[in-house]
KOLGU-846143 format. One record per residue (C-alpha): x, y, z negated. Coordinates in steps of 0.5 Angstrom, whole numbers, padded with zeros to 4 digits, always signed. Each point is the difference from the previous one (the first is absolute). Example, Ala and Ser with C-alpha at 12.3 -4.5 7.8 and 13.67 -1.06 7.14 Angstrom:
2
+0025-0009-0016
+0002+0007+0002
end
This chain:
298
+0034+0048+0007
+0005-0001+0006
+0000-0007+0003
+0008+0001+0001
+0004-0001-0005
+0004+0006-0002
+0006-0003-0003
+0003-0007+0001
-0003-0002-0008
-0006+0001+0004
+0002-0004+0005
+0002-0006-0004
-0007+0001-0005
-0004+0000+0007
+0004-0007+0002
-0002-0003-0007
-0006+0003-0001
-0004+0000+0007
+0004-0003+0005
-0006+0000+0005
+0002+0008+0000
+0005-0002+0006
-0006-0003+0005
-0004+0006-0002
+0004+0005+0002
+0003-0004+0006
-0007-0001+0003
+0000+0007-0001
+0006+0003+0002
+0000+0006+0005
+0003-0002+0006
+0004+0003+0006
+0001-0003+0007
+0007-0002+0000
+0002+0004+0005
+0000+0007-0001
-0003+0005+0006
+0008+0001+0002
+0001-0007+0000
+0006+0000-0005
+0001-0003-0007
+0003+0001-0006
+0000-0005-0004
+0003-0002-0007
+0003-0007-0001
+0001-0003-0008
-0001-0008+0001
+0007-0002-0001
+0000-0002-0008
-0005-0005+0002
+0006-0004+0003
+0004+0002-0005
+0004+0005+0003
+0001+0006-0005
+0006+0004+0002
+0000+0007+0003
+0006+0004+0002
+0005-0004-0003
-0004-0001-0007
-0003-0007-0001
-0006+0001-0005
-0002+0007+0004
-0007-0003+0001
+0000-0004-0007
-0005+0004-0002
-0007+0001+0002
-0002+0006-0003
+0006+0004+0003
-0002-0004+0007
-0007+0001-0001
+0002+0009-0001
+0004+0000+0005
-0006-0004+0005
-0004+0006-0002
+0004+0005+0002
+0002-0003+0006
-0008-0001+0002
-0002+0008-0003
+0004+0002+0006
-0003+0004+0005
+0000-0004+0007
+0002-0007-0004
-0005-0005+0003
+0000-0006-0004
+0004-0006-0004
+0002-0006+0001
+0001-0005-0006
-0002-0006-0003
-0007-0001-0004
+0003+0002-0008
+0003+0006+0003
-0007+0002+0004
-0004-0002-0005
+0004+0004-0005
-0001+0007+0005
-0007-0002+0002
-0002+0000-0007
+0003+0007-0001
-0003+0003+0006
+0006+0000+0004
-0003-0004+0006
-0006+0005+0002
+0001+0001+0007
+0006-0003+0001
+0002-0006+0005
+0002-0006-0003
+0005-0005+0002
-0001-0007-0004
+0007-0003+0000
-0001-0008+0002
+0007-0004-0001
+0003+0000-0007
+0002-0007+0000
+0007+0000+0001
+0003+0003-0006
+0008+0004+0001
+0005-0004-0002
-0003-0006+0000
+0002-0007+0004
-0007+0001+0003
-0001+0007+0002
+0000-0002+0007
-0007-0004+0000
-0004+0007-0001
-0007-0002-0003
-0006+0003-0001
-0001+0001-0007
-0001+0007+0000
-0007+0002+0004
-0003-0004+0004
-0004+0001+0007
-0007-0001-0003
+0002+0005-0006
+0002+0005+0003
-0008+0000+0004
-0002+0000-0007
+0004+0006-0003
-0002+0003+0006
+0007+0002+0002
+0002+0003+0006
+0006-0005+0002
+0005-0006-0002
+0008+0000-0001
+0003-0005+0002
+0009-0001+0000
+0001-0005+0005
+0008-0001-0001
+0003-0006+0005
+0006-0004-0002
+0002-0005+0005
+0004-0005-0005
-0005+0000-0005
-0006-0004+0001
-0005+0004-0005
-0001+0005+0006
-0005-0004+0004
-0004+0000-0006
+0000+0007-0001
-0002+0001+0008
-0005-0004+0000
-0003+0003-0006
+0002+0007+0003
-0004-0003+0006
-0006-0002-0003
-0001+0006-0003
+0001+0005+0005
-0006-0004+0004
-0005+0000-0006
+0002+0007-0001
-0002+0001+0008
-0006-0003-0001
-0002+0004-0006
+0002+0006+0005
+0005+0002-0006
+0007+0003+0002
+0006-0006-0001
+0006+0004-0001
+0007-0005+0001
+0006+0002-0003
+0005-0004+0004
+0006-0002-0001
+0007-0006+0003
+0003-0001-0007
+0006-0004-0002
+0003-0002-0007
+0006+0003-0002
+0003-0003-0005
-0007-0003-0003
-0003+0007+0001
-0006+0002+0006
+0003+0005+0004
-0003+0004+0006
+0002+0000+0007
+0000+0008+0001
+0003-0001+0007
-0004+0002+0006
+0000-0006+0003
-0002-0003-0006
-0006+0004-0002
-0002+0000+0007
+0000-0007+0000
-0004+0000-0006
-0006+0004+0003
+0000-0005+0006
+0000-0005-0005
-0007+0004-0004
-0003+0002+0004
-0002-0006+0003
-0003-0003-0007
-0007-0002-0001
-0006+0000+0005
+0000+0007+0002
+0003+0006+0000
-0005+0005+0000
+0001+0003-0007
+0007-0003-0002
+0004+0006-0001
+0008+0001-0001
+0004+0001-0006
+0007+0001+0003
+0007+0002-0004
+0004+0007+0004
+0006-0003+0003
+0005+0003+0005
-0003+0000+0008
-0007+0001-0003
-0003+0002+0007
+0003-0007+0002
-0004-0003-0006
-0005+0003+0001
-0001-0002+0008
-0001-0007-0003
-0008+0001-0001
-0005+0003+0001
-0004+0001-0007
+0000+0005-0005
+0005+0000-0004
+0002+0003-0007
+0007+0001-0002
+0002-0003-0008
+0006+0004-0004
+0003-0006-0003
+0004+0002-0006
+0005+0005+0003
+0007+0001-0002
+0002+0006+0003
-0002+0008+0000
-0007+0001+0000
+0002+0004+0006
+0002-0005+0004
-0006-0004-0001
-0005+0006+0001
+0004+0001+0007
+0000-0008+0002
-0007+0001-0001
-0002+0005+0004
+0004-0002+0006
-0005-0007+0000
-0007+0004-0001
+0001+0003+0006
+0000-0006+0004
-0008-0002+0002
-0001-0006-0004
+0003+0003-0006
-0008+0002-0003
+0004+0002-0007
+0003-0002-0007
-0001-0006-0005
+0005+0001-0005
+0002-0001-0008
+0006+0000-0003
+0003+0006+0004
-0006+0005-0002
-0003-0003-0007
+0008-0001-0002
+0004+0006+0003
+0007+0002-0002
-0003+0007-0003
-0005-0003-0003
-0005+0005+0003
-0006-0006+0003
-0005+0007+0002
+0006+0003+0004
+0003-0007+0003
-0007-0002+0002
-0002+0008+0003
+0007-0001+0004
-0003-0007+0003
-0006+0003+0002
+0002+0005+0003
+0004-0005+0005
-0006-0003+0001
-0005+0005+0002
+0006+0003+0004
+0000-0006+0005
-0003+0000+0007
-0007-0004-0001
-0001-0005+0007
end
């Protein structure tokens, strides 16, 4: 009898019945290195029901269920030239204990704290993974959203838990991926500052975080004047794809002009692949691949 699961009754049963199966199988996982011979990456991201934030493309309960999510990540990572995926540990334990982790990169997402909508959104604390469980899941590297908003004094408590991250991350010699970001509220609601200037100015901001930068990688948003973004740092980035409201085109476009920028190392995007228009996860995540192996490796 296989030691995955082969429907997600199975995964559920193995959860009730046998929930040590989850060490078994991460102590036995086949790994990768994280970075591939070409030096580019293509990684699936799915850690935003976590915080609260279900909706896609328009539709609020897009990611509501998690048997469509968990499909839809199974596609994604079946793809050729998927490298890994980025999530929190329900999600990660879901896909582990169906197989779907062997040879993969894993990315363990930290802060989850700071739940949309809510009047404390700003102070970003990490309830998802911490430094020490990522060691022991023997994952490849930790996410972390770094959002920055000078009015609210919850953001010195997400950087400092961002920093103490990012230095035992170092210290464990496991990547620290920041996803920086200025943020205001607008009307009671979080929003981004997309400008170059903002986003530059973030960079700044994150990079300088923890006690080392040896394995701190970035996780940046595709804005206008990418080239002056990107002459901001010196470490490996991966581009997000947020959750797009244009023609797929534009997008892929946007994309391609960005990874040709020598930080740019590759994708880690969610909503716009798992959820696309068309429907059609196989086809929008070949596209996405295509793009990054396509780019200039440095």
């Amino acid at each position: 009898m296989s030691e995955f699961a082969t429907s997600y009754e199975g995964v559920t049963d193995i959860r009730a019945r046998e929930p040590g199966r989850v060490r078994k199988l991460l102590s036995t996982r086949r790994r990768r290195p994280f970075v591939p011979a070409d030096g580019r990456l293509m990684i699936v991201a799915a850690d935003h029901p976590a915080r609260g934030a279900l909706s896609a493309r328009g539709r609020a309960d897009a990611m509501a269920s998690r048997p469509e999510l968990l499909d839809r990540l199974r596609t994604a990572l079946g793809r050729p030239g998927v490298d890994g995926v980025l999530a929190t540990a329900d999600i990660l334990e879901d896909l582990l204990l169906m197989g779907a982790l062997e040879d993969k990169v894993v990315v363990a997402s930290m802060n989850r704290g700071g739940l949309a909508g809510a009047r404390f959104e700003m102070d970003d604390r990490m309830t998802g993974y911490d430094v020490q469980g990522v060691v022991d899941a023997g994952f490849d590297a930790a996410k972390m959203l770094t959002r920055i908003d000078f009015d609210d004094p919850g953001t010195v408590a997400t950087l400092q838990a961002c920093a103490d991250a990012v230095s035992g991350l170092n210290r464990a010699e496991l990547v620290a991926m920041v996803e920086p970001f200025i943020s205001r509220r607008v009307e009671g609601k979080v929003v981004n500052d997309l400008s170059p200037e903002a986003v530059v100015k973030s960079i700044h901001i994150a990079q300088g975080l923890g006690t080392a930068s040896a394995y701190t990688w970035m996780k940046l948003p595709v804005v206008e004047e990418m080239e002056r973004v990107m002459d901001a740092t010196t470490l490996p980035t991966l581009l997000l794809g947020g959750d797009p409201a244009g023609a797929p085109d534009d997008t892929y476009a946007s994309w391609q002009r960005a990874l040709a920028l020598p930080s740019v190392r590759g994708l880690i995007v969610g909503r716009a692949l798992l959820y696309p228009a068309d429907g059609d996860v196989a086809a929008a995540v070949d596209t996405a691949v295509a793009l990054v192996r396509a780019g200039v490796a440095s």
